[in-house]
N, C-alpha and C positions, 0 to 999 in steps of 0.2 A: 790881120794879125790879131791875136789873141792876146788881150792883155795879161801881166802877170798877177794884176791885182784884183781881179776876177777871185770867187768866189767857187769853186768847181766843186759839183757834192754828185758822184756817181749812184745809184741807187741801185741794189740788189737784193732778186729776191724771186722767188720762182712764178713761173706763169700763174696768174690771179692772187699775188698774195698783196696784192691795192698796192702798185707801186704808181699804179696811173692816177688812182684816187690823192693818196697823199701828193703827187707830184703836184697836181693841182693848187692843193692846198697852201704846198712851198712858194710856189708859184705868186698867188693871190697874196701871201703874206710876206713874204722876202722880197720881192722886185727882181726874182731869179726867173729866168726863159725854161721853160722845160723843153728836152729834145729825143723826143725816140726817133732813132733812128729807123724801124718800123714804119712813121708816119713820115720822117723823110725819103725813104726808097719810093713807097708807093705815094707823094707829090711830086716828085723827078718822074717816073713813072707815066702821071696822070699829066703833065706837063711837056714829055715828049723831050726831054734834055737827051742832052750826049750820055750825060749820066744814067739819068732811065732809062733812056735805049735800051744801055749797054745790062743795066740791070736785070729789067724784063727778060734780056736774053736767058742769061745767067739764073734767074728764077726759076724762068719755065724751064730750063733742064732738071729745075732739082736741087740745083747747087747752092753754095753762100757764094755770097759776094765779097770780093779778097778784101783781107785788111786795111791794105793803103787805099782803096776805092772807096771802102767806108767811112775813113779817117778824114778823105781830102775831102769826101760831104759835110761831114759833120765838124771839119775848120772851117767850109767857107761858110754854114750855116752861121757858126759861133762868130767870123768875123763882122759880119752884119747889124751887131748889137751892140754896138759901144756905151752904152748910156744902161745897162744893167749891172747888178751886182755879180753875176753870176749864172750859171748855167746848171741845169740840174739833167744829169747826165743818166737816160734811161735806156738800157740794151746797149749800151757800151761804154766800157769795155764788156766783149762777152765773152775772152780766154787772157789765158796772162800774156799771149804776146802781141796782144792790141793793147792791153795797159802798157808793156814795156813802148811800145811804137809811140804811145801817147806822150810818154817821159822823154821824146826826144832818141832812141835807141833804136835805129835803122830804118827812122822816118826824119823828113826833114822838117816838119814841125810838132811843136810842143802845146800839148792840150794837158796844161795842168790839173790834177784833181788834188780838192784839199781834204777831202772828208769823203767816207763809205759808208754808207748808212744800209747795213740788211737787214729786210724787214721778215724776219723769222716767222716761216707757218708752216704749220704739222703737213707733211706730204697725204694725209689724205683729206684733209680738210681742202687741200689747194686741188687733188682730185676732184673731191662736191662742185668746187667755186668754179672753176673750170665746166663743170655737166651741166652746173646750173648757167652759166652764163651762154652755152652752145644753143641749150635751149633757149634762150630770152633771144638769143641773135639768131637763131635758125643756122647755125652752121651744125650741118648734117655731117662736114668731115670731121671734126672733132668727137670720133668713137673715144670707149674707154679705152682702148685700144693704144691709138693717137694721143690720147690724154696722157697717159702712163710715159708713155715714150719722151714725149714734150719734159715731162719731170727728170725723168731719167737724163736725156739730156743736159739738161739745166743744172741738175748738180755734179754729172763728170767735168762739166767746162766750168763752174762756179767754183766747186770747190777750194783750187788753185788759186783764184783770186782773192775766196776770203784770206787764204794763208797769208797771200800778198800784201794786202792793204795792212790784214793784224799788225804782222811784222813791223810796217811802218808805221804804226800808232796811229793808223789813218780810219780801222773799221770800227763803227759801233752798230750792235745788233740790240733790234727792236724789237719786240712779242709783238709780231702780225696777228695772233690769235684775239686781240681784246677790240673793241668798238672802234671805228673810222676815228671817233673824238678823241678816243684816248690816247691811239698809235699817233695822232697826229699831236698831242700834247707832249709826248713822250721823244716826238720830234725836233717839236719847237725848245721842248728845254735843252738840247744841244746844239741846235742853231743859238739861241741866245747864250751860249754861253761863250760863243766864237764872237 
């Protein structure tokens, strides 16, 4: 079970725009878990569960992996932590009907989030960030191509959610453009203000 008095901060923001870096940073200074669920499909995966099995299948066609299959990982992840503040919630939600699923609405559990924090960076700037990083890791599939696409993505299925979270007085957007120090200051003064 996921407690109600968890802490839940979803994090958005487009491929390379340092939501991994700052998540970190939350992480080391809040007593908040970070959790992509990225890094949880490929440890189920690497692990050989019913869940990665089932995952790997569903990858290697091409596909996502359905909502509720995502959900019931990333609850029992979240329920394994009882002695943290909270969860800091990266790559999901990744459309509005895994947030609505999250709030209890055609799932049978409830993955509260308190706060939306996106971290705002100029689409081609997050193209550079993206080339340069493909280069630094040798991923040779990550063309400009691929790059573009990945963005494109990322804000038909985000969009929706920032409207989401606004509306519930839940999103505040960050300037991803300025220093790792700064965005993560820029951070910290809304966490401390909770």
């Amino acid at each position: 079970m996921i407690s109600p008095d968890f802490f839940n901060i979803v994090l958005l923001g487009a491929p390379g725009s340092g939501k991994g870096t700052q998540a970190q940073l939350m992480k080391q200074n809040y007593n908040l878990e970070h959790i992509s669920t990225g890094d949880l499909y490929r440890n189920e995966m690497a692990a050989e569960t019913p869940i990665g099995l089932k995952a790997k299948h569903i990858i290697e066609r091409g596909d996502l992996c359905p909502d509720d299959m995502t959900l019931d990982m990333l609850y029992q992840f979240c329920s394994n932590f009882p002695n943290v503040r909270g969860f800091i919630l990266d790559g999901v939600p990744r459309t509005l009907e895994q947030a609505l699923m999250m709030e209890g609405i055609g799932y049978p559990n409830i993955i509260p989030v308190n706060l939306a924090i996106f971290i705002n960076v100029d689409k081609n700037e997050v193209a550079d960030r993206l080339a340069q990083r493909a280069l630094l890791l040798n991923r040779i599939d990550d063309t400009p191509e691929v790059i573009r696409q990945r963005i494109l993505n990322y804000e038909t299925q985000t969009k929706k959610l920032l409207e989401y979270y606004q509306v519930q007085n839940k999103l505040v957007e960050i300037n991803g453009m300025q220093t790792i120090e700064k965005v993560f200051f820029d951070i910290s003064e809304i966490l401390n203000s909770y």
